[in-house]
C-alpha positions in Angstrom: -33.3 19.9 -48.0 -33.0 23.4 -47.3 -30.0 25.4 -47.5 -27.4 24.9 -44.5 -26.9 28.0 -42.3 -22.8 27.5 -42.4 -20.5 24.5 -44.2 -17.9 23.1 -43.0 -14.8 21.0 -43.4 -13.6 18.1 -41.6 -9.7 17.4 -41.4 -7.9 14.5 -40.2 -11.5 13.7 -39.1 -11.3 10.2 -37.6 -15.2 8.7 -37.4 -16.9 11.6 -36.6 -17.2 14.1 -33.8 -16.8 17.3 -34.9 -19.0 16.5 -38.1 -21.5 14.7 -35.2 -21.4 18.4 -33.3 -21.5 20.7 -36.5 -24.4 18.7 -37.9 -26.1 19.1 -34.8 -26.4 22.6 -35.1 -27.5 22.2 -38.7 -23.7 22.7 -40.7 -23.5 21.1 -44.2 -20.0 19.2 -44.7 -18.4 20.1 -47.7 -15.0 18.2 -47.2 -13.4 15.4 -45.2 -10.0 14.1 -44.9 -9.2 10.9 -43.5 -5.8 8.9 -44.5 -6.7 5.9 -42.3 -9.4 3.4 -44.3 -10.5 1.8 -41.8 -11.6 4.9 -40.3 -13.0 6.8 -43.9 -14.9 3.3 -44.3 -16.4 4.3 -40.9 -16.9 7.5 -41.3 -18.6 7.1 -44.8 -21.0 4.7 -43.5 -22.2 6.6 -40.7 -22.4 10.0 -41.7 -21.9 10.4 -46.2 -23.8 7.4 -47.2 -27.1 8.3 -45.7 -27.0 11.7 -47.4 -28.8 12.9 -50.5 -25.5 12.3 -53.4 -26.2 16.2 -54.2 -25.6 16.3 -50.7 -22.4 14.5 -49.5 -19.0 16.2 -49.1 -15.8 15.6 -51.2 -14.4 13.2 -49.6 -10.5 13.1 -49.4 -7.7 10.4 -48.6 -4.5 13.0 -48.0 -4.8 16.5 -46.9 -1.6 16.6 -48.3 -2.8 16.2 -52.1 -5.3 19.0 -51.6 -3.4 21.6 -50.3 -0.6 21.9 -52.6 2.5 24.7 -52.1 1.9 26.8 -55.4 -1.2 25.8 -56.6 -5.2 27.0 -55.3 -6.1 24.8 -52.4 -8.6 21.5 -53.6 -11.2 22.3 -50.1 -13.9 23.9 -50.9 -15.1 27.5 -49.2 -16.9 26.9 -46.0 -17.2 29.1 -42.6 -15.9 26.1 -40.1 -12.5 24.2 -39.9 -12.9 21.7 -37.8 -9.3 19.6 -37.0 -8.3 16.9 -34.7 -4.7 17.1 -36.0 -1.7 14.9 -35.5 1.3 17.0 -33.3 4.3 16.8 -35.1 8.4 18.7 -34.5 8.0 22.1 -36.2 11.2 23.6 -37.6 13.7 25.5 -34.5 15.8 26.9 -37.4 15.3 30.7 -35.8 12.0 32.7 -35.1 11.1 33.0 -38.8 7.5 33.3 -39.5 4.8 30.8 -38.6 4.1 28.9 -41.8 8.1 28.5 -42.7 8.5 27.0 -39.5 5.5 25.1 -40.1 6.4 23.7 -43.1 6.7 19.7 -43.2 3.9 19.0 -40.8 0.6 18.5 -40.9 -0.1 21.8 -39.2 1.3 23.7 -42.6 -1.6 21.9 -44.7 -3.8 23.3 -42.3 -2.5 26.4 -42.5 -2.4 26.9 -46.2 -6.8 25.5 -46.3 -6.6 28.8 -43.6 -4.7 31.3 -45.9 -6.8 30.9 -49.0 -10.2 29.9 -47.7 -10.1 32.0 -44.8 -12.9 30.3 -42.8 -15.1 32.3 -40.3 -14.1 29.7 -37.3 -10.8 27.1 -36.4 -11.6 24.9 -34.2 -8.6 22.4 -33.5 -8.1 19.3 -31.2 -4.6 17.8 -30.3 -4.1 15.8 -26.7 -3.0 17.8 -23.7 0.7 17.8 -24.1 0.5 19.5 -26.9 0.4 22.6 -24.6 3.0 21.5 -22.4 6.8 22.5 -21.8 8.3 20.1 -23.8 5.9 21.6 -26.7 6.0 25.1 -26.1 7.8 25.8 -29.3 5.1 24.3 -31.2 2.8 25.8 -29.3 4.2 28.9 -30.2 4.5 28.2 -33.8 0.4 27.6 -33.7 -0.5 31.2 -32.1 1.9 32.2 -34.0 1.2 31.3 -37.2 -2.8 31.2 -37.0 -2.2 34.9 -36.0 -0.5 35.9 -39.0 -3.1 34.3 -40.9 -5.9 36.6 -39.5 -7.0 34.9 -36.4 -7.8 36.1 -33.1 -6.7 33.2 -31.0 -5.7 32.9 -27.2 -2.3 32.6 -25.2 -3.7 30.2 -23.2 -5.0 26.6 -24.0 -7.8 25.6 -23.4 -8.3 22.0 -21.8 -11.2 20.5 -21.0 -13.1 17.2 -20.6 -16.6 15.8 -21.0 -16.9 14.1 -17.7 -17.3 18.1 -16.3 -20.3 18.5 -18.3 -23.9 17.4 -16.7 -25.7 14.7 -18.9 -28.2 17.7 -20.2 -24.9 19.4 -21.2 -23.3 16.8 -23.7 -21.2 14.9 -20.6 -20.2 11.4 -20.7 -18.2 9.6 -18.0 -15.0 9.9 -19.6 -11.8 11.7 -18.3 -11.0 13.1 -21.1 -8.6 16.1 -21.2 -7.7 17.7 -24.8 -6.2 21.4 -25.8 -8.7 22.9 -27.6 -7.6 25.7 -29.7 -10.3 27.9 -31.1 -9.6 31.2 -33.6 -12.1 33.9 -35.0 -10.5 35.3 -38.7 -11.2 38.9 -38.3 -7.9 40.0 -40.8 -3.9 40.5 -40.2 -4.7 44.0 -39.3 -7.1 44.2 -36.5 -4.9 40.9 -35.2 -2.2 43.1 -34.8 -4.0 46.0 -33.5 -5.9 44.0 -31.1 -2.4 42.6 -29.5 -0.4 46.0 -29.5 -3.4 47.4 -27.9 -3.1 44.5 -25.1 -6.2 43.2 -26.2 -5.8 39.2 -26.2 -8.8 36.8 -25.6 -8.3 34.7 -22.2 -9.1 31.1 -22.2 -12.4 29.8 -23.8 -13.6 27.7 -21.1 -12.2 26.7 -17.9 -11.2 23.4 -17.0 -13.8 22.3 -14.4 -17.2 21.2 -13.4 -20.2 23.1 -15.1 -23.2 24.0 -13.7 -22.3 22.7 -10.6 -21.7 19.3 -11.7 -20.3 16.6 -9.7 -18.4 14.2 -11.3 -18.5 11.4 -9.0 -21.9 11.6 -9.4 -21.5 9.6 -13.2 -22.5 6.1 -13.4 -20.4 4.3 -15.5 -23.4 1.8 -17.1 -25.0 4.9 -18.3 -23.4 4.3 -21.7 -23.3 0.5 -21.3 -26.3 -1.4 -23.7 -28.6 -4.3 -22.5 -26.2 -7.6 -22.2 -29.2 -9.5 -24.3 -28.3 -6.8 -27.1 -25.2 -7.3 -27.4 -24.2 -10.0 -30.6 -22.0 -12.5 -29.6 -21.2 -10.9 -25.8 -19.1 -13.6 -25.1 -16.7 -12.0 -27.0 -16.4 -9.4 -24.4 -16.7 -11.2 -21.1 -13.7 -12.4 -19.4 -11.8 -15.7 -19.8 -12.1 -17.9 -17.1 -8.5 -16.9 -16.2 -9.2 -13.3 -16.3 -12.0 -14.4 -13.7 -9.4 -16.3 -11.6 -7.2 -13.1 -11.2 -9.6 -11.1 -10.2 -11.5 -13.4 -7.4 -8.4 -14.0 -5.9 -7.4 -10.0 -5.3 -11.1 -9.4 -4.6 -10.3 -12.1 -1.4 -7.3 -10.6 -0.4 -9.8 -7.0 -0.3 -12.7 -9.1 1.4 -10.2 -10.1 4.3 -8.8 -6.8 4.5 -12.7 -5.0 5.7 -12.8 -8.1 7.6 -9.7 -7.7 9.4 -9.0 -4.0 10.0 -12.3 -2.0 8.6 -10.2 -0.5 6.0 -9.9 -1.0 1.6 -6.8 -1.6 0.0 -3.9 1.5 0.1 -3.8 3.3 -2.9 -0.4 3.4 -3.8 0.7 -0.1 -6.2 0.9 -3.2 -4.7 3.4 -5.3 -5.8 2.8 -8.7 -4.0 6.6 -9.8 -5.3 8.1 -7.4 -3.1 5.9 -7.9 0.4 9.2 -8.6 2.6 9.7 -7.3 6.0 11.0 -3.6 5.8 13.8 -4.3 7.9 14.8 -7.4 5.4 15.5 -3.8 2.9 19.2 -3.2 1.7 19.3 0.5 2.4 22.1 0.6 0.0 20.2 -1.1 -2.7 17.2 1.5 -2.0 19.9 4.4 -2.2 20.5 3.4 -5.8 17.0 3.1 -6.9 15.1 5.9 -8.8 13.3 7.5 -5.8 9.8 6.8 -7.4 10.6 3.1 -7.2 12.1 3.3 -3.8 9.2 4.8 -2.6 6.6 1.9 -3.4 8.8 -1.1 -2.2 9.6 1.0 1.5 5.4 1.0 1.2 5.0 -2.5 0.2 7.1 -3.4 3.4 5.3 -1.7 5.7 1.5 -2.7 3.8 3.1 -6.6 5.0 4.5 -6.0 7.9 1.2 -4.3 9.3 -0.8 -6.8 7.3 1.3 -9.7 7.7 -1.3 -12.2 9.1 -3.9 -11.6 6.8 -1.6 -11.8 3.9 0.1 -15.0 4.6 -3.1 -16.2 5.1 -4.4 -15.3 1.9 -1.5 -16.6 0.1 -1.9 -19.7 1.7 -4.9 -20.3 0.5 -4.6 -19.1 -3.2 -1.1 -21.2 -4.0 -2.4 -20.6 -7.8 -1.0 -16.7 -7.2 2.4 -17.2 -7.4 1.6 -18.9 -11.3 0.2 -15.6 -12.2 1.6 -13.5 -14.8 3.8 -11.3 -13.0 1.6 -8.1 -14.6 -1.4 -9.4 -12.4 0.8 -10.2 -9.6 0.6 -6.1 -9.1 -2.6 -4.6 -8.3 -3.9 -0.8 -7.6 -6.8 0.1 -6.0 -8.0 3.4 -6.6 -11.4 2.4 -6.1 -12.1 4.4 -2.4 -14.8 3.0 -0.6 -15.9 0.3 -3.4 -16.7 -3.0 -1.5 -15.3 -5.6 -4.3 -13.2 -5.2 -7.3 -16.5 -6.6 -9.1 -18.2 -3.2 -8.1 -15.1 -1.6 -9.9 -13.9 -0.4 -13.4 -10.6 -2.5 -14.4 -8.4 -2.0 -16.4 -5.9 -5.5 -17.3 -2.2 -3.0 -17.6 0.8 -3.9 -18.2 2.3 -2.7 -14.8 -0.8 -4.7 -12.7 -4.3 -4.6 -12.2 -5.7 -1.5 -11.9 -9.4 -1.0 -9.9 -11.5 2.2 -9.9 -14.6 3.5 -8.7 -17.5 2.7 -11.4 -18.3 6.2 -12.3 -16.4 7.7 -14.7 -13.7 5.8 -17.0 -10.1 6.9 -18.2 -9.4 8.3 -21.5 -10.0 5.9 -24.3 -7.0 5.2 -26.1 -5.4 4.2 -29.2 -4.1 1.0 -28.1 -6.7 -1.9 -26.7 -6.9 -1.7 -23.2 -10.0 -2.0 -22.8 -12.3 -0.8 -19.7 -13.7 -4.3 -17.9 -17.1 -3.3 -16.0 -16.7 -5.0 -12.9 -20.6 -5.6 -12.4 -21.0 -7.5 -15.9 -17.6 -9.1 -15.9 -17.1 -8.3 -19.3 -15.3 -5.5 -21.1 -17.0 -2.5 -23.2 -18.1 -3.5 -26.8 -16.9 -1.0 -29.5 -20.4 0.4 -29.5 -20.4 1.4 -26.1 -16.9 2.9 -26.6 -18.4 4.9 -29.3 -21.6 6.4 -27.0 -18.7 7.2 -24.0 -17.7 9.3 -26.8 -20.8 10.9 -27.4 -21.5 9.1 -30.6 -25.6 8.0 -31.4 -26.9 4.8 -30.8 -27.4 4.4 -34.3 -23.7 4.7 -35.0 -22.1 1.4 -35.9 -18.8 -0.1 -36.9 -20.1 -2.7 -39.5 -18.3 -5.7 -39.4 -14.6 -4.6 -38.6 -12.5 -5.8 -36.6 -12.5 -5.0 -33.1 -9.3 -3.8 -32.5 -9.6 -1.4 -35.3 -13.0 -0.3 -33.8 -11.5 0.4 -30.1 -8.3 2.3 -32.2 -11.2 4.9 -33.9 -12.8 5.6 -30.7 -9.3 6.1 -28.9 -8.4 8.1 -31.5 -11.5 10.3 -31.6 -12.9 13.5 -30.0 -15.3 13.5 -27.3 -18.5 15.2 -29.2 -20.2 16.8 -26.0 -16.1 18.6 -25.0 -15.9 19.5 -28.6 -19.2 21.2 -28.9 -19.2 22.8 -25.5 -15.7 24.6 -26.6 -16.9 25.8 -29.7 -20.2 27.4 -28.7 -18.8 29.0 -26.0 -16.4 30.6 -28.4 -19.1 31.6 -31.2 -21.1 33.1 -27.9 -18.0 35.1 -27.4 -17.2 35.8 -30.6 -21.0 36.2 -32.1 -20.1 40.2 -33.4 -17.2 39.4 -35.7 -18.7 36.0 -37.0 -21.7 35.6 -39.7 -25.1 35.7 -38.3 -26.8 32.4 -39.8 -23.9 30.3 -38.1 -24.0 32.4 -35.0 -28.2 31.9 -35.0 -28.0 28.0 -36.1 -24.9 27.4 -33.2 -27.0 29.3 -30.7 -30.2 27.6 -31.4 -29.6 24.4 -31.3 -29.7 22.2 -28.1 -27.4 22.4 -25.8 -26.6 18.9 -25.6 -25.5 17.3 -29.5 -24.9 13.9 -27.7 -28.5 12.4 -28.5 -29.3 9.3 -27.4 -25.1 8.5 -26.0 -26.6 8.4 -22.6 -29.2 5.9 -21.4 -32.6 7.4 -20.5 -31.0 6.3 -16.8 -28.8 8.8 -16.6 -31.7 12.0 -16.9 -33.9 10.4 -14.9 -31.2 10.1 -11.8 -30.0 14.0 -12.8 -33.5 15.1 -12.4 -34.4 13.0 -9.2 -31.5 14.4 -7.1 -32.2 18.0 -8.6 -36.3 17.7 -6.7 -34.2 16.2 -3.8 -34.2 19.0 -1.0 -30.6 21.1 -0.2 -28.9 20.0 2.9 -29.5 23.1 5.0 
């Protein structure tokens, strides 16, 4: 194997993206840390085990045992940080400096691999609110303190998603919007000169459509596999009262067309509450939360202007009123979508919730899992994995579901990732080292492989030969 143009190390690393970016540009991995084992055990099976032994990073269970407060550092020199850190309450106790304030989170661990190795490139992942008001003073306590460390890093966060990015670019159909924060060591010194002289790097990317690219032009089943591959796919379609719940809104949205040429509104339905608006207590309203008094004044008026269609429907369907009331509520954001089985759905809590099948919402954490409306069955783990921007080849061996849908939620979205970071080292090529600048440069633009079915180029290229409206 010959020697790797950069190394880097992978923190808090989940299953897998940023080392599944880095290695496509050809970085060696030197060191992970992962505390969850469900997620190392993943991890080490996809991307350690199939490497030479001489070849596979130190691999760590605590980034806290490795980065000790008065002893070396146990992370080996490398030119790329790579973090998808957990946000934690820094310290308010007065503006002191960044790594005091720092100190008993996560962030401080980070910050001490920073101070000794000093690492050509940060490049850190946290979800959007990490950026927001009610985080500012952690915010502030990052710039802050990777700035004292040496870094040139921006004011402003940078957000992004991979459903903005064409297929060719790394995209997947996944709103997925993360604060990406990206810093360049060039040394205390010229940090400080550089911001007394005004001099402070603006956002790395914007948040929005590149190249041109039209989101709504994403096609959900362009990560989805063949039903016939799929082990066990019962597993994943739904129960026959899942099917129940939804046949009997997709009535109620057949007789709607029918009746007045027109979908479902799009603010929540909440069929409990489909009274006559003048039947409203206006004092009752009064001492609702205004958000709440809003949707039952619009549930009133969606009856009384519907009235006949809906008692008919109801009527018909006495099985309704036994529903759960969680799929007694319904929202349609699915526009012009002819049935909720031509829709993504998602089985919430607060009611049914029906969208267009092009791009999905954010994986998460906790299962709730995307149903694709077509198959009437929700996505496997594996498919989760590809809407990330994972390989085909990637694969959760035999564990558990639920921990499987938990690593994805958890992860980073490999094409966002990527696109960040070699926008940065573009900007940033004259103060970083030339083999990683070359390698980063060189290497395909899109590191999501074979995430995408061959479906999904094919329809990009047909409507790029497709003559401009004039």
């Amino acid at each position: 194997m010959p020697r790797a143009p950069f190394k880097y190390a992978d923190l808090f690393a989940g299953i897998g993206g940023f080392h599944a970016m880095l290695d496509h540009a050809g970085g060696q991995c030197v060191y992970v840390s992962e505390i969850d084992r469900e997620a190392r055990e993943t991890y080490t099976r996809n991307w350690i085990e199939p490497l030479p032994v001489r070849h596979q990073p130190v691999l760590n269970t605590d980034i806290t045992l490795d980065t000790p407060e008065d002893l070396p550092v146990g992370v080996p020199e490398h030119h790329v940080l790579a973090a998808g850190f957990p946000c934690q309450p820094f310290s308010k106790s007065g503006y002191q400096r960044g790594m005091d304030e720092a100190r008993g989170t996560l962030f401080w661990n980070i910050a001490r691999i920073l101070e000794e190795r000093t690492p050509a490139v940060v490049l850190l992942e946290n979800v959007r609110n990490i950026a927001g008001p009610r985080h500012r003073h952690e915010w502030e306590t990052i710039i802050r303190t990777l700035r004292e460390l040496g870094y040139r890093v921006s004011d402003t966060p940078t957000v992004f998603s991979p459903h903005f990015l064409p297929p060719h670019r790394g995209g997947t159909p996944q709103v997925r919007d993360r604060v990406f924060i990206l810093g360049t060591y060039i040394g205390r010194e010229r940090v400080r000169e550089e911001l007394e002289a005004g001099l402070r790097p603006a956002v790395t990317v914007a948040r929005g459509p590149v190249e041109g690219w039209q989101a709504a032009d994403w096609r959900s089943e362009w990560v989805l596999d063949a039903d016939e591959a799929i082990t066990d796919i019962q597993r994943y379609r739904l129960s026959a009262q899942e099917t129940a719940w939804v046949n009997v809104w997709d009535d109620l949205v057949q007789r709607m067309w029918s009746s007045t040429g027109m979908r479902l509104p799009g603010f929540p339905l909440w069929s409990d509450e489909w009274v006559p608006e003048r039947s409203l207590d206006a004092a009752e309203l009064d001492d609702l939360p205004p958000w709440k008094r809003q949707i039952l004044v619009k549930n009133a008026r969606f009856y009384d202007a519907n009235r006949r269609v809906i008692d008919a429907w109801r009527k018909d369907h006495p099985e309704f009123n036994d529903f759960p009331a969680s799929r007694r509520k319904l929202e349609w954001q699915a526009q012009d979508a002819a049935s909720l089985w031509e829709t993504v759905m998602h089985f919430r809590p607060s009611g049914i919730r029906a969208k267009a099948a092009t791009y999905l919402p954010a994986l998460v954490a906790i299962t709730q899992t995307s149903i694709y409306g077509p198959r009437r069955r929700r996505l496997t783990p594996h498919e989760a994995a590809r809407l990330q921007g994972l390989p085909r080849s990637f694969n959760f061996g035999q564990q558990r579901d639920s921990a499987s849908y938990k690593q994805v939620g958890n992860g980073v979205a490999v094409g966002a990732a990527w696109h960040v970071f070699r926008t940065h080292v573009l900007r940033d090529a004259a103060d970083l080292p030339k083999e990683l600048v070359k390698a980063v440069l060189e290497a395909d633009l899109n590191p999501v492989g074979d995430a995408l079915s061959s479906e999904a180029f094919a329809a990009v290229a047909h409507d790029a030969e497709q003559p401009k409206a004039s």
